[in-house]
C-alpha positions in Angstrom: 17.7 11.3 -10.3 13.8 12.1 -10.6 11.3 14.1 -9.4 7.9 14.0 -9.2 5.7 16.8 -9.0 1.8 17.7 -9.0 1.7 21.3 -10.6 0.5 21.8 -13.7 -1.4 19.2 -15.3 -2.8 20.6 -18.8 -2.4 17.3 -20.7 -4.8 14.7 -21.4 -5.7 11.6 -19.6 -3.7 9.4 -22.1 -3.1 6.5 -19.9 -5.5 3.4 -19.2 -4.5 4.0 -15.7 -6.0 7.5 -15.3 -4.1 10.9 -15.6 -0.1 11.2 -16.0 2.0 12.2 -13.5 4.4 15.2 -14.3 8.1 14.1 -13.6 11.5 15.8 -13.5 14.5 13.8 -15.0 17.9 15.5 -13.3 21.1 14.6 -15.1 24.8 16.6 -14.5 23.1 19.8 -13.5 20.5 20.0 -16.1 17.1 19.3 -15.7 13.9 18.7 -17.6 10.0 17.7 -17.0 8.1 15.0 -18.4 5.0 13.7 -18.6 4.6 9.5 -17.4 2.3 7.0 -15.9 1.4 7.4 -12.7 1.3 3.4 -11.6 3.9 2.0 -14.1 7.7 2.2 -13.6 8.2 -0.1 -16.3 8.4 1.2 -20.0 7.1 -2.4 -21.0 4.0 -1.7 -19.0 3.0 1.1 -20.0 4.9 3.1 -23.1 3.5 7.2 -22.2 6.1 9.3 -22.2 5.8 12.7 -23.2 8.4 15.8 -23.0 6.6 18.6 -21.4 7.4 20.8 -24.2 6.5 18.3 -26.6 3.7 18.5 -29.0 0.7 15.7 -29.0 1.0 14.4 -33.0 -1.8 13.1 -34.1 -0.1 9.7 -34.1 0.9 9.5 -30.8 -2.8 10.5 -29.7 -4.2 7.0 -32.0 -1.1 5.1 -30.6 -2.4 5.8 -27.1 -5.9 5.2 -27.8 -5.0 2.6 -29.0 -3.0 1.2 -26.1 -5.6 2.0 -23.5 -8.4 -0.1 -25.6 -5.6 -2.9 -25.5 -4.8 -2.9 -21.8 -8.2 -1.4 -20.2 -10.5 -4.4 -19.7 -14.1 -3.8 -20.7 -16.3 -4.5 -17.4 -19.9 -3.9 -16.8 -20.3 -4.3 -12.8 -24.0 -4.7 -13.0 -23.9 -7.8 -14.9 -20.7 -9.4 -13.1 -22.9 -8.7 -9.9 -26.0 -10.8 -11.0 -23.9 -13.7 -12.3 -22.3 -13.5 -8.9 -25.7 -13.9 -7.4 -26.7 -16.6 -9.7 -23.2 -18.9 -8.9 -24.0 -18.3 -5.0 -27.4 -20.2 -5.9 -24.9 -23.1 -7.1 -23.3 -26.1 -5.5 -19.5 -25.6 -5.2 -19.0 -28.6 -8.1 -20.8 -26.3 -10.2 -18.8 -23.3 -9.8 -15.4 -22.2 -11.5 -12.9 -18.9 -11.8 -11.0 -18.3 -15.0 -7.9 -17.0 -14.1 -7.2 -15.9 -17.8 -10.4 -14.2 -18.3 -11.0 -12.7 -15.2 -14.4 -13.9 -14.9 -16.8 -16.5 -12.4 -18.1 -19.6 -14.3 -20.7 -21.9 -14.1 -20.4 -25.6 -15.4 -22.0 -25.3 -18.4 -19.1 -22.4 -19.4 -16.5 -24.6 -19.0 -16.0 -25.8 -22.1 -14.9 -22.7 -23.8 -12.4 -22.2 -21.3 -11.1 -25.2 -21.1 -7.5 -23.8 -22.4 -7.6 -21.3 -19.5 -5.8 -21.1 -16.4 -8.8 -22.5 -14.2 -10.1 -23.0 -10.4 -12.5 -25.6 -9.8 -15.5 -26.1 -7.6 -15.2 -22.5 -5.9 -16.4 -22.5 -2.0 -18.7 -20.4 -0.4 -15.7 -18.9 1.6 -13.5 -18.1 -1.3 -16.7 -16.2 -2.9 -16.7 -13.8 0.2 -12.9 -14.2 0.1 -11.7 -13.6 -3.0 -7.6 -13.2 -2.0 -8.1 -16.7 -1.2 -9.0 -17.6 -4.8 -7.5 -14.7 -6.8 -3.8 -15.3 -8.1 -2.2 -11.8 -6.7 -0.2 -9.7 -9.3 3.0 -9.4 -8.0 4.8 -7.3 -11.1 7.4 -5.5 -8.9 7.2 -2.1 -11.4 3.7 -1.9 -11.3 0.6 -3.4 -8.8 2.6 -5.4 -6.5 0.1 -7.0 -4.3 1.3 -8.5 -0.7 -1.5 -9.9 1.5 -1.9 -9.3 5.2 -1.6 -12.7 7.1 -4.6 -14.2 9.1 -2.9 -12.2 12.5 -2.3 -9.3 11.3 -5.4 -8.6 9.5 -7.2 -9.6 13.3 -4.6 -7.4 14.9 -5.3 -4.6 13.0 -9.5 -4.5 12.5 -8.9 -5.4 16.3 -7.3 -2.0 16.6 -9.6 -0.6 14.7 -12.0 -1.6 16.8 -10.2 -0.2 19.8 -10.4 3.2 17.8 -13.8 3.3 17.6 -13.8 3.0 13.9 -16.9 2.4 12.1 -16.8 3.1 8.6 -13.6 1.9 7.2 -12.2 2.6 3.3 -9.9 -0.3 2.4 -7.6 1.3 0.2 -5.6 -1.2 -1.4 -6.0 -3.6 1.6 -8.2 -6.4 0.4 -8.1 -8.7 3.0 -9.2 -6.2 6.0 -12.3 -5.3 3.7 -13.1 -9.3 4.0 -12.7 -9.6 7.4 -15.2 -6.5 8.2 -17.8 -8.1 5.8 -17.0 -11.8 7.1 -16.9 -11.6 10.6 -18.1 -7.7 11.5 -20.9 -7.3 10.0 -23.0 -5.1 12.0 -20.6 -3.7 13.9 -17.9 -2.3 10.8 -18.7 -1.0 6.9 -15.9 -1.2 4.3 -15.5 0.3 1.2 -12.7 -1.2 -0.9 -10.4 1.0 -2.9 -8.3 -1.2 -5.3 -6.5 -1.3 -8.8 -7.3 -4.6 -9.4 -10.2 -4.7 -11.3 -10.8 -8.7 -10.8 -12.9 -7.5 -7.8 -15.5 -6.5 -9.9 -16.6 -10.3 -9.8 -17.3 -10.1 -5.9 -18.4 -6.8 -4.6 -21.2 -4.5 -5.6 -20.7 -0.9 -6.6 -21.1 0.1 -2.6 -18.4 -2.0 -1.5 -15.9 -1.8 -4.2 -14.6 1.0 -6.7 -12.1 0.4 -9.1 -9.5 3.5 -8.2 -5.6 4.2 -8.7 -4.1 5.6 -5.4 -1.1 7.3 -6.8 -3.6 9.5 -8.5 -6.7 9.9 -7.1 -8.6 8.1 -9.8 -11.8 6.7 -10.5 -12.0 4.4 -13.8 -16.1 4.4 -12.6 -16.2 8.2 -13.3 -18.5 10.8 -11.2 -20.5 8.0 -10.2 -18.0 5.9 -8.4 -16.3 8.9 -7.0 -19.9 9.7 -5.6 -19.8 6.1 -3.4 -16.8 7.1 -1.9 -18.4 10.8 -0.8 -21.3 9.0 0.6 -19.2 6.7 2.1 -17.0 9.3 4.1 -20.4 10.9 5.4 -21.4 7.6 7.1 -22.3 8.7 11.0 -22.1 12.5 10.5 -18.1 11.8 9.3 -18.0 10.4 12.5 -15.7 7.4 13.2 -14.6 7.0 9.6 -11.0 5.6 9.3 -8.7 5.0 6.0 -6.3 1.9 5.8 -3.7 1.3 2.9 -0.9 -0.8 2.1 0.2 0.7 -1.5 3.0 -0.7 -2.7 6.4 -0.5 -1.5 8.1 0.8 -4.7 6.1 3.1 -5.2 6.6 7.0 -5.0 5.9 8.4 -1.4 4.9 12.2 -2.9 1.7 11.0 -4.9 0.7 8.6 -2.4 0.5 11.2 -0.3 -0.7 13.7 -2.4 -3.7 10.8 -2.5 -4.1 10.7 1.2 -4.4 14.7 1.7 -6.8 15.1 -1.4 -9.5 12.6 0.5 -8.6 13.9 3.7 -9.9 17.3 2.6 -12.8 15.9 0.8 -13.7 14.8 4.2 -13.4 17.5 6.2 -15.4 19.3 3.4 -18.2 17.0 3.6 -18.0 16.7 7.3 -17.5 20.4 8.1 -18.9 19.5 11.9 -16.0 17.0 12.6 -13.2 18.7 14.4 -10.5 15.8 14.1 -8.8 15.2 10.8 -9.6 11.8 9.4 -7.4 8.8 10.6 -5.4 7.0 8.9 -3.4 4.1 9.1 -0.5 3.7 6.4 1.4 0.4 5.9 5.3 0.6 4.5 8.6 -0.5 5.3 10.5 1.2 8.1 13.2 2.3 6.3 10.7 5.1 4.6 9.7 6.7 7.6 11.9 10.0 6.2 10.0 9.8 3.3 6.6 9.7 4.7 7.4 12.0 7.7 8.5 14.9 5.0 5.3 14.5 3.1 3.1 14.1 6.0 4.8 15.7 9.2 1.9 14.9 11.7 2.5 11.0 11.2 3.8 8.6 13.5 5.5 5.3 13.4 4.2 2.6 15.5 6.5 -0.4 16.2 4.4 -3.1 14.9 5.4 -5.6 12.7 2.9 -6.1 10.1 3.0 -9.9 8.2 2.5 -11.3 4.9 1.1 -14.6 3.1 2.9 -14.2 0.6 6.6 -12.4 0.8 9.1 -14.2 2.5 10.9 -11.1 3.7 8.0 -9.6 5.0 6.5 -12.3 7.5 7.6 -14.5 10.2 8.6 -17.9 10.6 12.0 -19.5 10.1 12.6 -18.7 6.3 11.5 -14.8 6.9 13.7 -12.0 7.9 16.0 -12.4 10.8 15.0 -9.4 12.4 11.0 -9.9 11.7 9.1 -7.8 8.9 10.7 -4.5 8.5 6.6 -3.5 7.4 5.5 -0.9 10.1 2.3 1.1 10.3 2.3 4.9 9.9 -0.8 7.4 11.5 -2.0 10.5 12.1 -3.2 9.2 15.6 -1.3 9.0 18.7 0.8 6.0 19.4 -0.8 5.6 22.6 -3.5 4.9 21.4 -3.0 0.9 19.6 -2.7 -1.2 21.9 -0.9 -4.4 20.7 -0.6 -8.2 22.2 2.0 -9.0 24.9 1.7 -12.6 23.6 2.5 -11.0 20.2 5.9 -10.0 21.7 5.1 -6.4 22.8 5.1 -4.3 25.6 4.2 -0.8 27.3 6.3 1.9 27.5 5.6 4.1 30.6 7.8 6.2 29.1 7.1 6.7 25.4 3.2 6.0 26.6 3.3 3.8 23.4 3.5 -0.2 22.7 6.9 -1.2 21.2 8.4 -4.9 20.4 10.6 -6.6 23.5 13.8 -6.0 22.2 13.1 -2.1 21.8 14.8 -1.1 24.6 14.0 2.3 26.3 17.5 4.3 26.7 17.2 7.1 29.5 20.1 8.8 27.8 18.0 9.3 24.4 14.6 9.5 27.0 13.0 7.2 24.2 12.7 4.0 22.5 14.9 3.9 19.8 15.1 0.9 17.8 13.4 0.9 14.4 14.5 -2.1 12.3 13.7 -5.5 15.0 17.3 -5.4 16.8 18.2 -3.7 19.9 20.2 -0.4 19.5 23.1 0.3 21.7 23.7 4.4 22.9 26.9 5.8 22.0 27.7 8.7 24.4 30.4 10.0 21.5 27.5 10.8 18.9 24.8 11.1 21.8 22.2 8.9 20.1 21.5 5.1 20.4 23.1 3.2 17.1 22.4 -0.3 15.9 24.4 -3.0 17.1 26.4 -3.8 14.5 28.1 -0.3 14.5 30.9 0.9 15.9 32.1 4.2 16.8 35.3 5.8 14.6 37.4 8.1 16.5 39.1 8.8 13.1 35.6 9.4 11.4 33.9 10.8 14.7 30.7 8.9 14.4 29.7 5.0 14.8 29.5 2.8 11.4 30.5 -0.4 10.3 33.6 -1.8 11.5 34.4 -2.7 7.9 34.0 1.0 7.0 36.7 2.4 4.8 37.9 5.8 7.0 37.0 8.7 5.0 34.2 7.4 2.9 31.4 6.3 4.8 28.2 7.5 4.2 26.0 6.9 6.9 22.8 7.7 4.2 24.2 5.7 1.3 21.2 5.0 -1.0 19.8 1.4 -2.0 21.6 0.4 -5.3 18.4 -0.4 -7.0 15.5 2.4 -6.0 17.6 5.1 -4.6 16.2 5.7 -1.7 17.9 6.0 2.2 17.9 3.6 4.8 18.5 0.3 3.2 20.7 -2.0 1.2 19.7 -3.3 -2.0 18.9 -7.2 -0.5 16.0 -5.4 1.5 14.7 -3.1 -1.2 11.4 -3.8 -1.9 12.2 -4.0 -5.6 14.5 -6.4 -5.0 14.1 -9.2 -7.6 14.8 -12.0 -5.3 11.6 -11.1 -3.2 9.1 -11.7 -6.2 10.5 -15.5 -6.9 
């Protein structure tokens, strides 16, 4: 079992991906606190591991320079920004994106990457939307990246919308920050928080910043830290909303940890503002205890939220039976997002919310009470609406599975492969199926 913590941190940014998290490893009783990367579950990623107690040799210390010159790319934004302006000027035959390098091309550059994974004659609309041309990274230890389909993304800047949102930081949510630039400008700003440093090649320094959201990192320094102050001023504070989709595998606590360190920045900025700044935080149902411990004001609203590019997380006939188990979590009232009856949803007078058709609202319970896409059934033996697949156990005196073993059910049993509640290892996020 681990831990992760954010007390003490009196070591040294060693890692490419901005400061360490401090962890705690708990094995029969005993336990003990390192020091690991904060975005990397995967050793192969990134090699930092440091024993709390441990001494930094002076080898270790050249080892992870050296590592972080390996793995760190070398950018300068300035000059990616006024190649970017100079490819515009071109016609689409003349344009190119090497996929190995990371880079825009012109025709003449073609020649030295001609053993490189390329895309040719780039359009005017995959230059203002790069998730179109951009392969995503989908390494399930590391930056997984899942992409909002076409409805979602409307439904959601739709809602925004609705909120009076007018200054919106994109963290980690790509195609939304397209969408405001595309199609509301004028009426919408963005700011794009993101990992993936291949946006360098489409956004200036005021719309993108190069940032790690599991530890409140900047790879820009002061000054891009700075774009996102100004940014959170925008209107007085006023009608400044955050969005992000982080993903699924990773640790709740930091993420949240994230959320709370900008929140304050905000207020602190904006000491006039009386409302705490909105956000709106995209993960899998099953999580909701998670979340809700780290951030107790949130809610969980019943929409489904759709991806491009994960077959368990969209629609359609080869997605999950039961719909996306993706959900979004706030700090605002549930009344307040209205969703699309042609989408499948429908008022509660009740609840005073929007929830999906076939969550039903049981008068015994006085709520809606499905979570995962099916109907739930009320059992008046445990007093609390169950799914429909569960039976109640006289003998166990509470509803499970009617393959249940007496005696040893667990009604909590953790996933196989994270370790976390609320789902079976074919769902789990990590799940290697899902990244075929």
């Amino acid at each position: 079992m681990t831990e992760v913590g954010f007390g003490r941190r009196d070591r040294p940014s060693m890692r490419n991906t901005g400061p360490t998290l401090r962890f705690r490893r708990i094995n029969n009783r005993e336990e003990k606190d390192y020091f690991a990367c904060s975005t990397c579950r995967d050793r192969k990623d990134c090699p930092f591991f440091l024993w709390v107690d441990e001494d930094v040799t002076e080898d270790k210390s050249k080892f992870w320079d050296l590592e972080r010159e390996r793995i760190l790319p070398k950018i300068n934004h300035f000059e990616l920004i006024e190649k970017l302006e100079k490819i515009r000027q071109k016609k689409s035959r003349k344009r190119a994106y090497c996929h190995t390098c990371s880079v825009l091309l012109n025709s003449a550059e073609l020649s030295t990457h001609s053993a490189h994974t390329l895309t040719l004659k780039v359009s005017d609309f995959q230059l203002t939307h790069p998730t179109e041309l951009l392969k995503p990274l989908e390494s399930s230890k590391k930056e997984a990246q899942y992409l909002f389909s076409k409805q979602s993304t409307t439904t959601i800047v739709t809602a925004l919308c609705d909120l009076g949102a007018k200054h919106v930081v994109c963290l980690g949510t790509p195609r939304i920050h397209e969408c405001i630039l595309t199609d509301y400008d004028g009426r919408l700003t963005s700011l794009l928080l993101d990992i993936d440093h291949r946006y360098h090649n489409f956004y200036n320094k005021d719309q993108f910043c190069w940032y790690n959201s599991f530890n409140n990192y900047f790879f820009g320094g002061e000054s891009s830290a700075a774009v996102l102050s100004q940014f959170l001023q925008k209107g007085g504070g006023e009608g400044v909303v955050l969005v992000t989709d982080p993903p699924f595998g990773g640790r709740v606590e930091p993420l949240a940890y994230t959320l709370n360190k900008i929140t304050q920045l905000h207020r602190k900025l904006n000491p006039e503002v009386i409302c705490d700044l909105p956000v709106l935080w995209m993960f899998p149902y099953f999580m909701e205890p998670q979340i809700l411990a780290n951030c107790p004001g949130y809610n969980m609203l019943d929409y489904k939220v759709d991806y491009d590019n994960h077959s368990l997380f969209a629609s359609g006939p080869k997605a999950r039976k039961h719909g996306s188990p993706v959900r979004i979590f706030t700090n605002l009232q549930p009344k307040l997002f209205k969703l699309s009856t042609e989408e499948g949803y429908r008022y509660c007078d009740v609840c005073e919310r929007w929830v999906s058709e076939e969550n039903k609202h049981c008068d015994k319970c006085n709520e809606c009470t499905s979570k995962d896409g099916r109907t739930y059934v009320h059992c008046d033996m445990c007093s609390r609406c169950v799914k429909p697949s569960w039976q109640h156990c006289a003998r166990c005196a509470r509803c499970c599975l009617p393959s249940h073993v007496c005696g040893e059910f667990m009604p909590s049993s953790k996933c196989f492969i994270c370790g976390m509640e609320g789902h079976k290892k074919k769902e789990c996020p990590l799940h290697e199926q899902t990244f075929q």
